[in-house]
MARTI-703963 format. One record per residue: x, y, z of N, C-alpha, C in turn; residue in one letter. Coordinates in nm, 4 decimals, decimal comma. Atoms other than C-alpha are relative to their C-alpha. Layout:
BEGIN
+----------+----------+----------+----------+----------+----------+----------+----------+----------+----+
:     n.px :     n.py :     n.pz :    ca.px :    ca.py :    ca.pz :     c.px :     c.py :     c.pz : aa :
+----------+----------+----------+----------+----------+----------+----------+----------+----------+----+
:        X :        Y :        Z :        X :        Y :        Z :        X :        Y :        Z :  A :
...
+----------+----------+----------+----------+----------+----------+----------+----------+----------+----+
This chain:
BEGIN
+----------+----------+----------+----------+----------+----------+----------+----------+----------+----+
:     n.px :     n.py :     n.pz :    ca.px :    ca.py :    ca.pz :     c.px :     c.py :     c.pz : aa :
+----------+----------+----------+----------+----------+----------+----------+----------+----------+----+
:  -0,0950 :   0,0377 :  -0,1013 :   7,0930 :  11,1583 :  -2,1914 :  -0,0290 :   0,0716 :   0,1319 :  X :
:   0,0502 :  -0,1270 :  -0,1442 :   6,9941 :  11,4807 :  -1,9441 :  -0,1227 :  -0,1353 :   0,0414 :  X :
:   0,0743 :   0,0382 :  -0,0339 :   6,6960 :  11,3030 :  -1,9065 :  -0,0439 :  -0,1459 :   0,0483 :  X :
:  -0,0464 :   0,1329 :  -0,0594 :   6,8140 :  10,9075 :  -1,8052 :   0,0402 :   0,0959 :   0,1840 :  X :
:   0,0069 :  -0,0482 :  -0,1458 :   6,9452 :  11,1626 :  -1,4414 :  -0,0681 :   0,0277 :   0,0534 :  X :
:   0,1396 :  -0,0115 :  -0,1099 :   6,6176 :  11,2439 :  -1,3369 :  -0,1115 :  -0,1339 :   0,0014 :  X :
:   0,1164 :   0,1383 :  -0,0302 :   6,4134 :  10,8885 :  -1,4040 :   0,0677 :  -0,0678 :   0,1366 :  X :
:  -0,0521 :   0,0854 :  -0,1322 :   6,4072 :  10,7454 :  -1,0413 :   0,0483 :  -0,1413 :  -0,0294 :  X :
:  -0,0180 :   0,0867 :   0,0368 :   6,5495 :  10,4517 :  -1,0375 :  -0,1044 :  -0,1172 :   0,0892 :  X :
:   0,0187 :   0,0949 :  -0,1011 :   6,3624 :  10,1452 :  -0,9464 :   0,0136 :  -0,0889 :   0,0563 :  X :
:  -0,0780 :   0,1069 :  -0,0981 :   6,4378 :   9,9197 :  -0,6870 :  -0,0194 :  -0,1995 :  -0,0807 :  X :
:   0,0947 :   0,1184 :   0,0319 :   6,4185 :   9,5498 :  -0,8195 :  -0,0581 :  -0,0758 :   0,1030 :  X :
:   0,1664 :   0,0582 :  -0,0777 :   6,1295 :   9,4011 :  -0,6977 :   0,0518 :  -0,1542 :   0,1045 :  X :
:  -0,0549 :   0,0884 :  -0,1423 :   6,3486 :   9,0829 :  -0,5488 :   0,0706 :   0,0245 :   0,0884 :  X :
:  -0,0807 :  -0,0512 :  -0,0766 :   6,5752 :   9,2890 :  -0,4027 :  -0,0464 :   0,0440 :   0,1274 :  X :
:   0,0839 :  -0,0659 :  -0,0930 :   6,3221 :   9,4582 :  -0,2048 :  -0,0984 :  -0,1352 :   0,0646 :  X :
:   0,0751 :   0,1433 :  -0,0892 :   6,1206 :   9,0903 :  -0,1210 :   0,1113 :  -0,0510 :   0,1083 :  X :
:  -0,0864 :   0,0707 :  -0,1088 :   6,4326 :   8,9249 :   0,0015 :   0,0848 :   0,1012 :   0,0911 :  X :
:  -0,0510 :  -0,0927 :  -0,1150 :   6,5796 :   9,2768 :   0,2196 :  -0,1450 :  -0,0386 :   0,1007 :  X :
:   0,1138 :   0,0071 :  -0,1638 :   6,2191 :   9,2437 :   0,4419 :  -0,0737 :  -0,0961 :   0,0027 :  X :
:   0,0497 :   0,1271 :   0,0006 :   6,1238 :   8,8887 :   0,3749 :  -0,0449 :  -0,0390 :   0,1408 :  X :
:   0,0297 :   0,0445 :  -0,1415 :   6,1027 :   8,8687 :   0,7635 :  -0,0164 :   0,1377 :   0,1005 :  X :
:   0,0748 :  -0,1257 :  -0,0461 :   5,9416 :   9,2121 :   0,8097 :  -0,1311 :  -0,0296 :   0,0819 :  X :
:   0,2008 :   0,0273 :   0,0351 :   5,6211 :   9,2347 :   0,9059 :  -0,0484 :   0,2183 :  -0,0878 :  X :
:  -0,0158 :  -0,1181 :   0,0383 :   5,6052 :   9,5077 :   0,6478 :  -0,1481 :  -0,0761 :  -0,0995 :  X :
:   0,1234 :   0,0446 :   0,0796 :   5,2475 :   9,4870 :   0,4747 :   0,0303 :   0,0274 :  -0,1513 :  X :
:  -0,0461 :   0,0139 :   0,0947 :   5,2435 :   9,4385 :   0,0879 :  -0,0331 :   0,0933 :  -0,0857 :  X :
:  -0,0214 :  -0,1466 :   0,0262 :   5,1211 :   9,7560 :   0,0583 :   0,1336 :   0,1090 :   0,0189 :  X :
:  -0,1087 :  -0,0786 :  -0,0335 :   5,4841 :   9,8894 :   0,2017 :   0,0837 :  -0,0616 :  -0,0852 :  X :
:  -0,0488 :   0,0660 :   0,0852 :   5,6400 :   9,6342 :  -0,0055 :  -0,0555 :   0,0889 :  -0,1737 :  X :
:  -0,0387 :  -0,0583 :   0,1207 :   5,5157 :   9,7808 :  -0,3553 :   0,0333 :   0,1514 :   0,0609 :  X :
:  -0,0281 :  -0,1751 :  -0,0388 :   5,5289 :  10,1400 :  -0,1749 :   0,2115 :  -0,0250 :  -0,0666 :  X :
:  -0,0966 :  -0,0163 :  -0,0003 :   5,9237 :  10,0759 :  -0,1581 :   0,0385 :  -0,0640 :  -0,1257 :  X :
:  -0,0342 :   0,0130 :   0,1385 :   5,9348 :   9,9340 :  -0,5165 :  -0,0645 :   0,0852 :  -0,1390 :  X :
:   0,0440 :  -0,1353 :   0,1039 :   5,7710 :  10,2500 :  -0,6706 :  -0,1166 :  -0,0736 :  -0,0830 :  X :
:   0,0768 :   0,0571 :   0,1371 :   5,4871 :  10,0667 :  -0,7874 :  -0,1816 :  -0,0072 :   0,1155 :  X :
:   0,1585 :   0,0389 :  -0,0899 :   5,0948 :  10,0028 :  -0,6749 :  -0,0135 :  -0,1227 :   0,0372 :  X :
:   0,0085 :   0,0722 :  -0,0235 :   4,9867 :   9,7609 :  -0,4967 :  -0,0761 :  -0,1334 :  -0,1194 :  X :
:   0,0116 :   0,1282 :   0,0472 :   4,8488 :   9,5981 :  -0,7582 :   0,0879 :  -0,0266 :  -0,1483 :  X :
:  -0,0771 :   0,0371 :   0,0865 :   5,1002 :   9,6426 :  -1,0341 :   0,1127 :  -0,1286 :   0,0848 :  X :
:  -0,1240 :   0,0699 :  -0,0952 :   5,3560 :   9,4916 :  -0,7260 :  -0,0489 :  -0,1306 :  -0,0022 :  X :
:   0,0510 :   0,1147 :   0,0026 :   5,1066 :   9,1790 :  -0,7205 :   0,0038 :  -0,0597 :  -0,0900 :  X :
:  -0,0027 :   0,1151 :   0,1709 :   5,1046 :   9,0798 :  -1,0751 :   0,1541 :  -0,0133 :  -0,0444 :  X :
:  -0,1350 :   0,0449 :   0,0237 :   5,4905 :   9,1373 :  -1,1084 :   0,0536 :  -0,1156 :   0,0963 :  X :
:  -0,0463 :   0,0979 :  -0,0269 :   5,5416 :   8,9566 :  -0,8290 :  -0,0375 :  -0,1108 :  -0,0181 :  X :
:   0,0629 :   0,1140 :   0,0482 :   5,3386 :   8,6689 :  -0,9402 :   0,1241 :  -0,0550 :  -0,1536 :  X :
:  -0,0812 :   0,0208 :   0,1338 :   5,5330 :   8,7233 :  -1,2909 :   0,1300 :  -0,0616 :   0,0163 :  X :
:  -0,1246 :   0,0070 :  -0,0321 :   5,8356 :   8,6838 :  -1,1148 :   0,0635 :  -0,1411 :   0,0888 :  X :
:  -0,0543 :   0,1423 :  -0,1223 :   5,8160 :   8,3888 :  -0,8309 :  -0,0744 :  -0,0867 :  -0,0325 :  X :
:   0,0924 :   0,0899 :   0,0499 :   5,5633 :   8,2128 :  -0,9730 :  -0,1722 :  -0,0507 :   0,0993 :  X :
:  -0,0166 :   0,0016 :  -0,1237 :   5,3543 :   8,2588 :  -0,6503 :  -0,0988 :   0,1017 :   0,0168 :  X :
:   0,0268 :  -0,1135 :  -0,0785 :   5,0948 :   8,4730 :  -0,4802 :   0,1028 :   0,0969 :   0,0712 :  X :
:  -0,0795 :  -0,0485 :  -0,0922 :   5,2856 :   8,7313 :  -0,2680 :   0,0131 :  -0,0600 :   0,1366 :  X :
:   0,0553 :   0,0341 :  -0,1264 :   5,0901 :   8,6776 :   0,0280 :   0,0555 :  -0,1671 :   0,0184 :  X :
:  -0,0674 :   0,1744 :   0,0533 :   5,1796 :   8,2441 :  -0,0572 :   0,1206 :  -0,0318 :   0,0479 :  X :
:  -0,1686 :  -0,0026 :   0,0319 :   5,5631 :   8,3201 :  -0,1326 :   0,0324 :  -0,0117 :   0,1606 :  X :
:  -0,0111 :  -0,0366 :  -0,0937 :   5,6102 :   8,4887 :   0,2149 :  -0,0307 :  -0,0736 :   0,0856 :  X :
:   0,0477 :   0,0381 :  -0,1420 :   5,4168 :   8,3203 :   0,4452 :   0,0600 :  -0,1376 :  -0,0063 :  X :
:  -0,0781 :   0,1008 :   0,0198 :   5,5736 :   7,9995 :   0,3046 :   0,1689 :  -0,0140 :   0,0165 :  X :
:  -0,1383 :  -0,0399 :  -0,0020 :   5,9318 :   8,1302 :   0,3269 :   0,0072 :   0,0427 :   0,1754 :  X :
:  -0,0172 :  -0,0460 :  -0,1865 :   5,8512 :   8,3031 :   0,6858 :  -0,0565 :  -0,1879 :   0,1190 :  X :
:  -0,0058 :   0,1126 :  -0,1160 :   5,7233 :   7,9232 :   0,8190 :   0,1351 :  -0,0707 :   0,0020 :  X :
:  -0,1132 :   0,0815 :  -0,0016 :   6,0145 :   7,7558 :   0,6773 :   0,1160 :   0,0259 :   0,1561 :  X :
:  -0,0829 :  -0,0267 :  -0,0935 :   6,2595 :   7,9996 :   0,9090 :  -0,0660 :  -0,0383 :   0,1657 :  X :
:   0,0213 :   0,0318 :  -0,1654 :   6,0448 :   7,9408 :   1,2418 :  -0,0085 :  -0,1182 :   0,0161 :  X :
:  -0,0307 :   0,1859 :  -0,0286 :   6,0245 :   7,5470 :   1,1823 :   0,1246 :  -0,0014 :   0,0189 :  X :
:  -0,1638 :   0,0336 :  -0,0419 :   6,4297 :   7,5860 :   1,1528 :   0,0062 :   0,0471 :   0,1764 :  X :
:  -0,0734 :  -0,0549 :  -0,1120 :   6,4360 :   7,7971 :   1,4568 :  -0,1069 :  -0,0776 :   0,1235 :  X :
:   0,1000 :   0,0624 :  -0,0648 :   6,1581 :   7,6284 :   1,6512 :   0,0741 :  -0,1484 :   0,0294 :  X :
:  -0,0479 :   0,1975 :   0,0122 :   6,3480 :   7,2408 :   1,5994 :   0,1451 :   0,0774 :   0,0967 :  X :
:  -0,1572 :   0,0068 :  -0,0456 :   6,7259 :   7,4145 :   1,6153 :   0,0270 :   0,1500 :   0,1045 :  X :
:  -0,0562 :  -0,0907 :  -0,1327 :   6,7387 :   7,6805 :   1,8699 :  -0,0998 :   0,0047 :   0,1264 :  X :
:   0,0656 :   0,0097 :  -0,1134 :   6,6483 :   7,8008 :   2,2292 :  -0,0955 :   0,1173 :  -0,0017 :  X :
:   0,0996 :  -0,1219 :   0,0363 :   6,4371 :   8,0852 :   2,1020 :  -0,1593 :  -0,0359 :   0,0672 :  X :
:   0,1190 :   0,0308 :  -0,0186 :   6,1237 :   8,1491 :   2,3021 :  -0,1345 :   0,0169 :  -0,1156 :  X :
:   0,1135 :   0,0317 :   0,0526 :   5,7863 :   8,0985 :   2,0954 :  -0,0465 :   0,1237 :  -0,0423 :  X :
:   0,0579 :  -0,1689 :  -0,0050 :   5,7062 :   8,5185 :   2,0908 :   0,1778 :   0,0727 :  -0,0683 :  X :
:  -0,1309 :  -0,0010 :   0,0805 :   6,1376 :   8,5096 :   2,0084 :  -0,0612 :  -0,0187 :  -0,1275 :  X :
:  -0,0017 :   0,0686 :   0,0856 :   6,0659 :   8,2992 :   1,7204 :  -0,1171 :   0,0528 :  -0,1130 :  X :
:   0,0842 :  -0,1113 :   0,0933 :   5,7592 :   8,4980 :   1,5697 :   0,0306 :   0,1107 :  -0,0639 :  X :
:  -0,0618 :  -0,1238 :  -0,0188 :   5,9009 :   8,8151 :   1,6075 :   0,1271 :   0,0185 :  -0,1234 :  X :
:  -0,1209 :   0,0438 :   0,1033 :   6,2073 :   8,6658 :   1,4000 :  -0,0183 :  -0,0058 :  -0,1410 :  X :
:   0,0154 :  -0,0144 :   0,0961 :   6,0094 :   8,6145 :   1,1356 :  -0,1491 :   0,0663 :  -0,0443 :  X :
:   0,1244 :  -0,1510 :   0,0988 :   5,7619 :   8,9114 :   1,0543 :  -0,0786 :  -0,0025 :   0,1143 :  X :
:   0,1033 :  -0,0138 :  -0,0225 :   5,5259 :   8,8359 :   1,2662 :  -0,0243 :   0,0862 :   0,1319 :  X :
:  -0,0232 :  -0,1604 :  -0,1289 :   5,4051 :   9,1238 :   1,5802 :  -0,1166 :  -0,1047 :   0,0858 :  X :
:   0,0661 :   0,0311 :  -0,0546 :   5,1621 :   8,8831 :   1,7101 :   0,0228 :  -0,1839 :   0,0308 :  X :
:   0,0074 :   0,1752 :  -0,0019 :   5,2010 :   8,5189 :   1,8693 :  -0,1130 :  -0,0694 :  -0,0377 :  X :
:   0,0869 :   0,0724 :   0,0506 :   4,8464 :   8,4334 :   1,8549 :  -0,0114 :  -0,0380 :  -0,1519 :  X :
:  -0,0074 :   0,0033 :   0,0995 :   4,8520 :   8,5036 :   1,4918 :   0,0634 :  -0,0611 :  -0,0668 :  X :
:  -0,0848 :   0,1330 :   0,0959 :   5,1748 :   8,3038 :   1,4132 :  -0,0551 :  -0,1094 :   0,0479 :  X :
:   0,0376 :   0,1612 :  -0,0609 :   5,0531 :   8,0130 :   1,6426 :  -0,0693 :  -0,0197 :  -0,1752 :  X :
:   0,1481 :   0,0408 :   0,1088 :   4,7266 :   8,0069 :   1,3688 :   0,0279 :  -0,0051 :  -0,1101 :  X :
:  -0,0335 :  -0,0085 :   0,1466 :   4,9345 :   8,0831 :   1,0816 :   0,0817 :  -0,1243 :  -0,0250 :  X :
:  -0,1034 :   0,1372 :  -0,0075 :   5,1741 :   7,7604 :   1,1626 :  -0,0492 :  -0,0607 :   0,0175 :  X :
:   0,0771 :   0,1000 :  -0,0097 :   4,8877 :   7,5433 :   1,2512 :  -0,0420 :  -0,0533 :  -0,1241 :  X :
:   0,0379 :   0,0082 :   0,1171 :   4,7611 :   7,6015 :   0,9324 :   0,0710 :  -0,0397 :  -0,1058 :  X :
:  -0,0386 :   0,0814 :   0,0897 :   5,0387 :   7,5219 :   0,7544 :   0,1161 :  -0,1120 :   0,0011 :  X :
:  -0,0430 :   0,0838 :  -0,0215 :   5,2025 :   7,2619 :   0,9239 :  -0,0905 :  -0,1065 :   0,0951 :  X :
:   0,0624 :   0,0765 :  -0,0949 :   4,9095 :   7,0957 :   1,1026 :   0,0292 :  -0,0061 :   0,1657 :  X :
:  -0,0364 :  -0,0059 :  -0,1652 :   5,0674 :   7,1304 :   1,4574 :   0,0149 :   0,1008 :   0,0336 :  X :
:  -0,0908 :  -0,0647 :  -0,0769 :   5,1050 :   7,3637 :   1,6583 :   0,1598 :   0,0681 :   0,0478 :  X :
:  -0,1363 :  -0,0478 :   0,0254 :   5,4467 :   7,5518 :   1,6901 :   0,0725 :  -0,0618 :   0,1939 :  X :
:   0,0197 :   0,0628 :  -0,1521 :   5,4328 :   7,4539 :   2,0994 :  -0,0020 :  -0,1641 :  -0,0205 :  X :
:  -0,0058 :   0,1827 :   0,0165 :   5,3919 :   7,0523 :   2,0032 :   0,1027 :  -0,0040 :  -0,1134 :  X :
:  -0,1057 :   0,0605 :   0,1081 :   5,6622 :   7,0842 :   1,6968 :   0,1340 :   0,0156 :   0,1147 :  X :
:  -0,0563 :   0,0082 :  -0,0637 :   5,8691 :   7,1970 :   1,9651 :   0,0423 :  -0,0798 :   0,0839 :  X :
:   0,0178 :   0,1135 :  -0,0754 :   5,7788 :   6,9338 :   2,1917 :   0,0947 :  -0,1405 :  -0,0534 :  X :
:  -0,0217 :   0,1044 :   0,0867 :   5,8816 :   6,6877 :   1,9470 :   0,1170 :  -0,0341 :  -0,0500 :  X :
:  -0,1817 :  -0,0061 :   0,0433 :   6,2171 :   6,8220 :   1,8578 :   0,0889 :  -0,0219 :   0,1153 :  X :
:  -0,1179 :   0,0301 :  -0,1269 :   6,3521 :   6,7778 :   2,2610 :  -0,0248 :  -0,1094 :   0,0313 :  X :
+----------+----------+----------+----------+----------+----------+----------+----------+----------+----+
């Protein structure tokens, strides 16, 4: 029983995806803050979402900038920023890629 008060406890592993889902917290800081290695953190989370990490995320972080990109007035460096990302060029290329357009022409499209 003494010895259940000193095992750290650990964080669960979705708890800690969906608090910085729109970090830009690398997935090395991600298992860091679930007490685990980066590559135990990769195979649970696989175990768990069904899902690369890297996959899960970047699929979850386009969804929110297509919402905010169509339904608000958020500038383009706003709208990155919102979701993880520290670099526009980088989201532009990461949203091209997985929506075929441009984040600048989906915009276009929605006024």
């Amino acid at each position: 029983m003494l010895g259940q008060l000193f095992i750290r406890q650990q964080p669960k592993l979705q708890e800690v995806v969906q608090a910085h889902l729109y970090s830009s917290l690398k997935l090395a800081d991600l298992a860091f803050l679930c007490h685990m290695s980066e590559s135990t953190f990769t195979r649970k989370f696989k175990q768990v979402y069904g899902s690369s990490a890297t996959k899960y995320i970047t699929s979850k972080r386009m969804e929110k900038a297509q919402q905010l990109i169509l339904n608000s007035d958020l500038s383009l460096t706003e709208v990155a920023l919102e979701c993880g990302f520290d670099e526009l060029s980088y989201f532009s290329r990461v949203f091209k890629q997985h929506y075929q357009v441009a984040p600048s022409q989906m915009r276009k499209k929605a006024i």
